[in-house]
C-alpha positions in Angstrom: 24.7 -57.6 -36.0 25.9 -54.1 -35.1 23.1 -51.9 -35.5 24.1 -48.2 -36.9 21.9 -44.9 -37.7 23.0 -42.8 -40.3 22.2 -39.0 -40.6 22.5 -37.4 -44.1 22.0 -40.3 -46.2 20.4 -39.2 -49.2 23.2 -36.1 -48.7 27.0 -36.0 -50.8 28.7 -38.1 -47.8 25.7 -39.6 -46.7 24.3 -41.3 -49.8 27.5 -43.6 -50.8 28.7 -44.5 -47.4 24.9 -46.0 -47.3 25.9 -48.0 -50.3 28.8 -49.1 -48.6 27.3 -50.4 -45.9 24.4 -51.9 -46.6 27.3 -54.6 -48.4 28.2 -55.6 -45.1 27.2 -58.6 -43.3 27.4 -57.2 -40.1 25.9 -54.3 -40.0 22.0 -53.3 -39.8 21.1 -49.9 -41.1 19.2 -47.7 -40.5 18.5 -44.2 -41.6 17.4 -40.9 -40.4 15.3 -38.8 -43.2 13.5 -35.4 -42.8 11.5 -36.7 -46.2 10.3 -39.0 -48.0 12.9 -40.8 -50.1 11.8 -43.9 -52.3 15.5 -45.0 -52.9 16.2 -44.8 -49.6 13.4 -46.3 -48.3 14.0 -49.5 -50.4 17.9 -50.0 -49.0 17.1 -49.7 -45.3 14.9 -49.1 -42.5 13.9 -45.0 -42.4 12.8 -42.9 -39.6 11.2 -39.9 -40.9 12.1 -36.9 -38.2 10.1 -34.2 -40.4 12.8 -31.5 -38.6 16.2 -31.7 -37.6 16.9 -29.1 -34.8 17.6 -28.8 -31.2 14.2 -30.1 -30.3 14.1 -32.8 -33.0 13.2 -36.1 -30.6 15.2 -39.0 -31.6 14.3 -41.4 -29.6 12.6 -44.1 -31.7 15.3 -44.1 -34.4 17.9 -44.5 -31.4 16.6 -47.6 -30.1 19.0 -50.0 -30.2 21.3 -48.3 -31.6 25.4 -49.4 -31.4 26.6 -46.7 -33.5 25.8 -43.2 -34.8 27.8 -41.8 -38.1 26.4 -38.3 -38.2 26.7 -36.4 -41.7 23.8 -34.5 -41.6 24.4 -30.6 -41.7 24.2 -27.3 -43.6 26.8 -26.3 -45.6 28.0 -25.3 -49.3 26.0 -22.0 -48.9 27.7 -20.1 -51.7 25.3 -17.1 -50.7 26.5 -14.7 -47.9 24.1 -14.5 -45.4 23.4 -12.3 -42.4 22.6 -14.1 -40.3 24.2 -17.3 -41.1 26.1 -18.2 -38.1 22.9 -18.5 -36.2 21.5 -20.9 -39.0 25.2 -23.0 -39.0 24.9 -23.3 -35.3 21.6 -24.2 -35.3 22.3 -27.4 -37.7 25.6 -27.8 -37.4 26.0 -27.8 -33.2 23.0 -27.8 -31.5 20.8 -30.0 -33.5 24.3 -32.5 -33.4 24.5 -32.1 -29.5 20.4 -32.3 -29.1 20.9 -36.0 -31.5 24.2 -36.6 -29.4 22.8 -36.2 -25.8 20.2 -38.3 -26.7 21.9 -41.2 -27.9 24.0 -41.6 -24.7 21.4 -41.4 -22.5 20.4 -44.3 -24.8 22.9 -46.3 -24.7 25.0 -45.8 -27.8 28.0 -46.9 -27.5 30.0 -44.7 -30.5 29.2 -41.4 -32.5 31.1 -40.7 -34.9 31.0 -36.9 -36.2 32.3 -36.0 -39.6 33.5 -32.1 -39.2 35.6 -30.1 -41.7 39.5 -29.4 -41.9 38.1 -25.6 -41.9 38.5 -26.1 -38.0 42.1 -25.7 -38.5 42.2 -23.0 -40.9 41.6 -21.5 -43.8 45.8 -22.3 -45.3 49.1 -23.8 -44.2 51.4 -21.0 -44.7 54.2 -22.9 -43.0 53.4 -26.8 -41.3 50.9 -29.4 -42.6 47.8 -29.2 -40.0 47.9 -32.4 -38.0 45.8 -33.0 -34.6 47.5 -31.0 -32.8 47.4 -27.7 -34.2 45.4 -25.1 -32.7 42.2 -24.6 -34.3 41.4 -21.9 -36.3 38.1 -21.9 -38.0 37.5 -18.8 -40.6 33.8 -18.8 -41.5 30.8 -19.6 -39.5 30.4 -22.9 -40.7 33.5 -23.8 -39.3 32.8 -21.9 -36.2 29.3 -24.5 -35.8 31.5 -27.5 -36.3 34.5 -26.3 -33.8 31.4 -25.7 -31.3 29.7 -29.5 -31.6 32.9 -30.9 -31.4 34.3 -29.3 -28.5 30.2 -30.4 -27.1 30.8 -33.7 -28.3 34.0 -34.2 -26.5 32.3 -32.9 -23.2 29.6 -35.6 -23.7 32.5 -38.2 -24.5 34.1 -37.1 -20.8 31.3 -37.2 -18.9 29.9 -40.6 -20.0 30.8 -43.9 -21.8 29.7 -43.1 -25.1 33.0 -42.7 -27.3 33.5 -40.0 -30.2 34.8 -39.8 -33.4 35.7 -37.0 -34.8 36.8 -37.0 -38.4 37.8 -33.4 -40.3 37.8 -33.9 -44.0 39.3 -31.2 -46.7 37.8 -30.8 -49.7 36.1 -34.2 -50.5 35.8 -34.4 -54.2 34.1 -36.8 -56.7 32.1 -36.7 -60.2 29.1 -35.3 -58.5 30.2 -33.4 -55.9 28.7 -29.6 -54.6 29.9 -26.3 -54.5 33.5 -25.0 -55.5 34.5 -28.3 -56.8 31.5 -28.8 -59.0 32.4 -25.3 -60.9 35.6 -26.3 -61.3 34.7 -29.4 -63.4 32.3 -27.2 -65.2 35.4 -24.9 -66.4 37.7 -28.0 -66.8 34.5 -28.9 -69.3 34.4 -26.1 -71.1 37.9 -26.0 -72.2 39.2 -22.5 -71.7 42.5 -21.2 -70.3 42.5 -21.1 -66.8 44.8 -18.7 -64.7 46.6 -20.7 -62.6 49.7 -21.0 -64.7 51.6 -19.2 -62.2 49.7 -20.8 -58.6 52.4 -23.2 -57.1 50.5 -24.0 -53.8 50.0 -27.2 -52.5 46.6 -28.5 -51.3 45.4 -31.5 -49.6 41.8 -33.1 -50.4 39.9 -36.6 -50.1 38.4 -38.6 -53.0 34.6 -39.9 -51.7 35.5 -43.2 -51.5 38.4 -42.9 -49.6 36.5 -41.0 -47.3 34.0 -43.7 -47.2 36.6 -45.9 -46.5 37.9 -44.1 -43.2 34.5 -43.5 -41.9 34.1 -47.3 -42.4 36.9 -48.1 -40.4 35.9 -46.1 -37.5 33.2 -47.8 -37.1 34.7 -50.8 -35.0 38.3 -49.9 -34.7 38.8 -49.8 -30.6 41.6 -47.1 -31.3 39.7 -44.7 -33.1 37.5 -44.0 -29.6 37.6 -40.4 -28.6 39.8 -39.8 -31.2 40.1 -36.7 -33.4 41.3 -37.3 -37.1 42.8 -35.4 -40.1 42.2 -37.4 -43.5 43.4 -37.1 -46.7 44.7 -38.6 -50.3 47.9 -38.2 -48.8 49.4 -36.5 -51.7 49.0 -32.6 -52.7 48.7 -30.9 -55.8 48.8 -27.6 -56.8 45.5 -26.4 -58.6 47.4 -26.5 -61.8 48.2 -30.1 -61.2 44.6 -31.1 -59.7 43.3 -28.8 -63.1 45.4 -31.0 -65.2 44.2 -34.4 -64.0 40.8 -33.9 -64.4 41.3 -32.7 -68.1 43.3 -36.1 -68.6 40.1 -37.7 -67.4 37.5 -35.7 -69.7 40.5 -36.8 -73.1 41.9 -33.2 -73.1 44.9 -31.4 -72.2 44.2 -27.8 -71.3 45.9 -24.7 -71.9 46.9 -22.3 -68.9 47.6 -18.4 -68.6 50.5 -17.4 -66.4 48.5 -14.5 -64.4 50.5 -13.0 -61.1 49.3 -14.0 -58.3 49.1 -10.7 -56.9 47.0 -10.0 -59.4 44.9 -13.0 -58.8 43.9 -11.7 -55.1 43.6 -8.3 -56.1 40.8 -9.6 -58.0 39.1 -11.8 -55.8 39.0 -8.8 -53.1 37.6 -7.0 -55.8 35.0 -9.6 -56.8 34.3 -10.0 -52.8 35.4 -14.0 -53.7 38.3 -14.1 -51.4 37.2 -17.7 -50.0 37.1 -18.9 -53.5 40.7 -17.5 -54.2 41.8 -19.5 -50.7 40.5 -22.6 -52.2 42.3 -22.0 -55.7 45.4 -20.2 -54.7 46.6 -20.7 -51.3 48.4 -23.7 -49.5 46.6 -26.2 -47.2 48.3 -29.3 -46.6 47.5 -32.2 -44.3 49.4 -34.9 -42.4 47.7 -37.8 -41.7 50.4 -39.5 -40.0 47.8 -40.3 -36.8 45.4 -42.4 -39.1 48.3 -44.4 -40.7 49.7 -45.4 -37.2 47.0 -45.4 -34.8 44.6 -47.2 -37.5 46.8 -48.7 -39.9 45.0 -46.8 -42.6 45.5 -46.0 -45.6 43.7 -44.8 -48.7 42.9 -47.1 -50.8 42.8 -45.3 -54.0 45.4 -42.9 -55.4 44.7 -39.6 -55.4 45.9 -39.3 -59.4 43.1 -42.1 -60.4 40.7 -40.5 -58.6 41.1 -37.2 -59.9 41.1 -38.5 -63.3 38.0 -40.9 -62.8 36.2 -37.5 -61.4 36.9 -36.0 -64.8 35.7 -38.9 -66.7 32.6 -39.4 -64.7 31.7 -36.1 -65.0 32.1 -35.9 -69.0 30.1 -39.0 -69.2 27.3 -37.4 -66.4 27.3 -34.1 -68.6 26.9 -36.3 -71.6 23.9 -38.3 -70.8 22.4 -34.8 -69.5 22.4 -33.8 -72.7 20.8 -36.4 -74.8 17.9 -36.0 -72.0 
């Protein structure tokens, strides 16, 4: 049996892809908790690190070790900090390359990393982003995942381990964090949204069909050393992606044409520019390189998805409320 450690897995990411796996016959799993965690202790073996930093020692949940799928990180901060590319880059890249360094000179054969699109760019102006665009990250958390990955791929050269690195968009779901989660809360509520006039395009990832990539990294020889952009494969503009996940909560929601000039204007105003980037600006993907070079392909539509996130979350809001 392949033996695998996962990072993050009581996280967004981590916490289904354990489900996932545990399903299959040929993997062992094991996790990697900084606390205690009865659900998790009850679906696999845990090693509990108390800290994850740069001198975090992970050498008794690496033994024996095949594969490492790291999710573990900080992010969906909504709160500007000062210093907060210090704290990204102290999760985000050296705690990874501390966890990273140490599993090759253990004998791991794969690590697979899951980063974030945000390496690329904030938006697409003109092309899709695809694998070989030049990097561009915007915010300091996408600074701390350029900087493990660019370390990751200097481990990968100077020794047999082999990388994965996977760069997700926005990875949505009932439950999700951040942005997303505020957006079903609006979708909820019912009001007219001002997106009427916002005829962007965006790329984004159900969950599951994240899950489902990650999966097939895991044993696919092709996907060593390999960097990859993952997607639905489709776009939407926010007043489609708006639209779906109304159909899902049994509503059809009402929108007001505001300019999108006008749209910014407030956002600088409001100091929520990132937020307006999300809802307003283009960021599309190509995922051409997964199709081919692993025969991938998502295995559920981005329109059932968006409407099954709607209809989760109404039924989720729903029980909250009887509690």
């Amino acid at each position: 049996m392949k033996k695998i450690l996962l990072t993050g897995a009581t996280g967004f990411v981590g916490s289904e892809l354990l489900v996932k796996l545990i399903k299959h016959s040929n993997y062992q799993i094991f996790a990697a908790s900084r606390s205690a965690n009865s659900i998790l202790e009850n679906a696999c073996k845990v090693f509990m690190l108390g800290s994850f930093n740069l001198h975090t020692s992970w050498h008794e949940a690496l033994a024996d070790i095949d594969c490492v799928i790291h999710t573990a990180g900080r992010a969906h901060v909504l709160k500007k900090e000062p210093n907060a590319l210090e704290l990204f880059k102290e999760s985000n890249t050296e705690a990874t390359l501390n966890l990273a360094r140490q599993a090759e000179a253990l004998g791991v054969k794969r690590f697979i990393f899951i980063s974030s699109i945000g390496v690329n760019g904030a938006y697409t102006p003109n092309q899709p982003f695809s694998e070989l665009s030049q990097p561009a990250p915007h915010t300091e958390y996408a600074i701390s995942k350029m900087k493990a990955e660019l370390g990751l791929l200097q481990i990968a050269e100077q020794s047999e381990m082999e990388v994965v690195i996977i760069r997700p968009p926005l990875i949505y779901a009932a439950h999700a964090p951040g942005n997303f989660r505020r957006l079903l809360k609006l979708v909820k509520l019912g009001i007219p949204l001002p997106f009427g006039s916002i005829n962007n395009s965006r790329s984004m990832i159900a969950l599951e069909n994240l899950i489902d990539f990650i999966c097939r990294c895991i044993d696919h020889p092709a996907a060593a050393n390999q960097t990859f952009l993952v997607s639905d494969g489709k776009n939407f503009s926010t007043k489609e992606l708006v639209t779906l996940l109304a159909k899902g909560m049994g509503r059809k929601l009402p929108f007001v044409s505001v300019p999108p000039a006008c749209l910014k204007g407030l956002a600088k105003l409001l100091g929520r520019q990132g937020l307006h980037t999300q809802l307003c600006e283009s960021l599309k993907i190509d995922i051409s390189k997964s199709k081919v070079l692993l025969g991938w392909a998502p295995p559920v539509s981005a329109e059932t998805a968006l409407v099954n996130a709607g209809k989760q979350y109404l039924a989720i809001a729903a029980k909250k409320d009887k509690q």
